[in-house]
N, C-alpha and C positions, 0 to 999 in steps of 0.2 A: 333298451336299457335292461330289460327282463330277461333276456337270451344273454346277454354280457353276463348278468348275475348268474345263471345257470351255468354258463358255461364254466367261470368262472371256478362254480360251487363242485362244479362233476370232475374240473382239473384238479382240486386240491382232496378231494375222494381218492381220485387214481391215485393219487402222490403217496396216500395214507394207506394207502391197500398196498403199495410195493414197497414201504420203507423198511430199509432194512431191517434186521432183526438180530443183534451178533449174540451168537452164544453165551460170550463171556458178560454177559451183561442183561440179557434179559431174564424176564422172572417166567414161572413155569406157562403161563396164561398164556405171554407174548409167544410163547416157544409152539402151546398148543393150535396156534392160530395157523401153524405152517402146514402145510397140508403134507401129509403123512406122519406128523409126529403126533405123538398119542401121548396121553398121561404117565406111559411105563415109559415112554423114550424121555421126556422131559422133566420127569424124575431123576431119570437115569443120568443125564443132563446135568441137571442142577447139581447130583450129589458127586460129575466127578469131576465140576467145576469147583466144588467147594475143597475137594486135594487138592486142586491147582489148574490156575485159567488152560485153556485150549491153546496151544503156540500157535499151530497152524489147521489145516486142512487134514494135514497126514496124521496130525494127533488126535484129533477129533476122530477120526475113521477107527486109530484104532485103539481108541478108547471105548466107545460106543458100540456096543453089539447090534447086529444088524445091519449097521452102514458102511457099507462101500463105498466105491466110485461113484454108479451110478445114482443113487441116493443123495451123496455129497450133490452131485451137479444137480438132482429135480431140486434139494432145500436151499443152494441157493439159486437157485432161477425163481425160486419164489419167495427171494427177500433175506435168505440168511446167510450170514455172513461170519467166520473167524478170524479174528483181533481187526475189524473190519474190512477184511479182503474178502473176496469172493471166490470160490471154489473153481480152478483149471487143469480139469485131470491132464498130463502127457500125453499127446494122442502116439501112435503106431507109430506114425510118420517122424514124427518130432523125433520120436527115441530113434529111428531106424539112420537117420541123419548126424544124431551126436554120436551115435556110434563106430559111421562110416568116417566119419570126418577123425575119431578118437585114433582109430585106426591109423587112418592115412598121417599121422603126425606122428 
C-alpha cells in the first residue's frame, strides 16, 4: 500500500514538473521556472503580452529578443507553450518537399 502511495505521489510530481506553462497566461514566477528564462526574458514577456497576447510561435520569436528557433524548441520541450500549442520549427526536409512538390504543379 506504501509503494502504491509513492508511486502514486512521484506520478503526480512528474505531472507538475512538465505542465504546461503558456505565455499568454502565466505570471512572471511560472515563466521563470522555465529553464533559460531569466527575470529580463519574463519581463520582457509580460510587458509585450500586455500590447497584445502572442498569436503563435512565430510571434513570440519575434517579439522576444533573443529567441529563435532553437530556444523556441528547448522552452517548449520544457513545458511552454503559445495559445496552448507547442512549438514545431519546419525542418530542411519538410520545406525542401513543399517546394518541390510547389513546383511540379
Amino acid at each position: 500500500m506504501f509503494r502504491k502511495l509513492l508511486t502514486l505521489f512521484a506520478a503526480m510530481s512528474l505531472g507538475a514538473a512538465f505542465a504546461a506553462v503558456d505565455v499568454n497566461k502565466a505570471s512572471e514566477a511560472e515563466l521563470d521556472g522555465i529553464k533559460g528564462v531569466g527575470p529580463a526574458t519574463s519581463t520582457l514577456i509580460v510587458a509585450e503580452r500586455k500590447k497584445s497576447e502572442f498569436k503563435n510561435w512565430d510571434d513570440f520569436i519575434a517579439r522576444i529578443k533573443g529567441v529563435g528557433q532553437k530556444t523556441a524548441a528547448k522552452f517548449s520541450a520544457q513545458g511552454m507553450t503559445v495559445d496552448g500549442t507547442t512549438y514545431q520549427a519546419a525542418t530542411k526536409t519538410n520545406t525542401k518537399t513543399v517546394q518541390r512538390k510547389t513546383e511540379l504543379n
